[in-house]
N, C-alpha and C positions, 0 to 999 in steps of 0.2 A: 464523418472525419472531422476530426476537431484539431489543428495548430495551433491553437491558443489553449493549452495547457494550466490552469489554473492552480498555483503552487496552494490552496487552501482548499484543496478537495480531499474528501474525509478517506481514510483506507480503505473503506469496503466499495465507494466509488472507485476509485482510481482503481484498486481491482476488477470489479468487473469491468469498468472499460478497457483494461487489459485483454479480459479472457474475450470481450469481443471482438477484438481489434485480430488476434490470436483465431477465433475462429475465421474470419475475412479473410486473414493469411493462407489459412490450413485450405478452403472453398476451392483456389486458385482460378476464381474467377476476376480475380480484381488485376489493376493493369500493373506493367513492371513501377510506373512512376509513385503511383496509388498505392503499392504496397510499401514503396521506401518512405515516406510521407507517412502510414499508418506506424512502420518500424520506428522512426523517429519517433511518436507521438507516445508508440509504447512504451521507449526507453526513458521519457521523461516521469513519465505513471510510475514506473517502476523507480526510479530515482525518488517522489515523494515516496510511495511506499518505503524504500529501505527509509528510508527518512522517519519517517514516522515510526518504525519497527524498533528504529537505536534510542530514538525519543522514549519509545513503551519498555525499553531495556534496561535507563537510569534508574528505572521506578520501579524498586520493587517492593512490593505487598508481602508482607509475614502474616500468615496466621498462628496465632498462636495462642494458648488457654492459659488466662490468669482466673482463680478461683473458680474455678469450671465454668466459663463462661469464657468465648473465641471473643478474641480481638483481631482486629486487622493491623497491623503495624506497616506503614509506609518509611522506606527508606529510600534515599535520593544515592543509587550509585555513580562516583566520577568518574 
Protein backbone atom coordinates (compact mmCIF):
# COMPACT_ATOMS: atom_id res chain seq x y z
CA UNK A 1 0.00 0.00 0.00
CA UNK A 2 1.44 3.13 -0.98
CA UNK A 3 0.04 6.89 0.35
CA UNK A 4 2.45 8.71 -1.18
CA UNK A 5 1.42 8.73 -4.61
CA UNK A 6 4.03 10.17 -6.78
CA UNK A 7 2.49 12.88 -9.43
CA UNK A 8 5.74 11.68 -11.99
CA UNK A 9 4.83 8.07 -12.44
CA UNK A 10 4.68 6.97 -15.99
CA UNK A 11 0.94 5.66 -17.21
CA UNK A 12 1.61 2.14 -17.72
CA UNK A 13 2.85 2.30 -13.74
CA UNK A 14 0.22 4.07 -12.33
CA UNK A 15 -1.97 1.61 -14.31
CA UNK A 16 -0.99 -1.44 -13.18
CA UNK A 17 -0.78 -0.21 -9.71
CA UNK A 18 -4.44 0.45 -10.20
CA UNK A 19 -5.35 -3.12 -11.49
CA UNK A 20 -3.50 -4.31 -8.26
CA UNK A 21 -4.91 -2.26 -5.94
CA UNK A 22 -8.39 -3.46 -7.96
CA UNK A 23 -7.47 -6.97 -7.64
CA UNK A 24 -6.90 -6.47 -3.42
CA UNK A 25 -10.37 -4.93 -3.48
CA UNK A 26 -12.20 -7.70 -5.61
CA UNK A 27 -9.91 -10.64 -2.95
CA UNK A 28 -12.16 -9.16 0.01
CA UNK A 29 -9.59 -10.24 2.21
CA UNK A 30 -8.31 -6.78 3.10
CA UNK A 31 -9.83 -4.88 6.18
CA UNK A 32 -12.72 -2.17 5.89
CA UNK A 33 -9.96 0.71 6.81
CA UNK A 34 -7.15 -1.00 4.26
CA UNK A 35 -9.52 -0.91 1.43
CA UNK A 36 -10.58 2.92 1.86
CA UNK A 37 -6.86 3.86 2.12
CA UNK A 38 -6.10 1.59 -1.23
CA UNK A 39 -9.53 3.34 -2.79
CA UNK A 40 -7.94 6.59 -2.17
CA UNK A 41 -4.55 5.73 -3.50
CA UNK A 42 -6.49 4.34 -6.70
CA UNK A 43 -8.23 7.48 -7.23
CA UNK A 44 -5.26 9.54 -7.26
CA UNK A 45 -3.54 6.83 -10.07
CA UNK A 46 -6.37 7.37 -11.84
CA UNK A 47 -6.32 11.13 -11.62
CA UNK A 48 -2.46 11.13 -13.21
CA UNK A 49 -3.63 8.59 -15.68
CA UNK A 50 -6.57 10.82 -17.08
CA UNK A 51 -3.92 13.40 -16.67
CA UNK A 52 -1.54 12.08 -18.85
CA UNK A 53 -4.31 10.71 -21.37
CA UNK A 54 -5.46 14.77 -22.04
CA UNK A 55 -1.62 15.47 -22.26
CA UNK A 56 -1.42 12.39 -25.15
CA UNK A 57 -4.85 14.15 -26.64
CA UNK A 58 -3.10 17.81 -27.53
CA UNK A 59 -0.81 15.89 -29.69
CA UNK A 60 -1.74 14.58 -32.38
CA UNK A 61 0.44 12.63 -35.08
CA UNK A 62 -0.73 12.85 -38.85
CA UNK A 63 0.41 10.42 -41.15
CA UNK A 64 0.50 11.35 -44.17
CA UNK A 65 2.47 10.64 -47.78
CA UNK A 66 4.32 13.32 -49.52
CA UNK A 67 6.00 12.01 -52.72
CA UNK A 68 5.33 8.41 -51.65
CA UNK A 69 7.25 8.39 -48.80
CA UNK A 70 5.05 8.71 -44.98
CA UNK A 71 5.62 11.52 -42.88
CA UNK A 72 4.59 11.93 -39.54
CA UNK A 73 3.22 15.36 -38.82
CA UNK A 74 2.78 16.47 -35.20
CA UNK A 75 0.18 18.98 -34.24
CA UNK A 76 -0.27 20.49 -30.90
CA UNK A 77 -4.36 20.61 -30.41
CA UNK A 78 -5.73 23.62 -27.70
Amino acid sequence: MNNNVKDDLSFEDAFQRIEEIAQQLEDGKTELEASFKLFEEGKKLLKICHSQLDKAEKRLKILTEVDGEFQIKEEVID
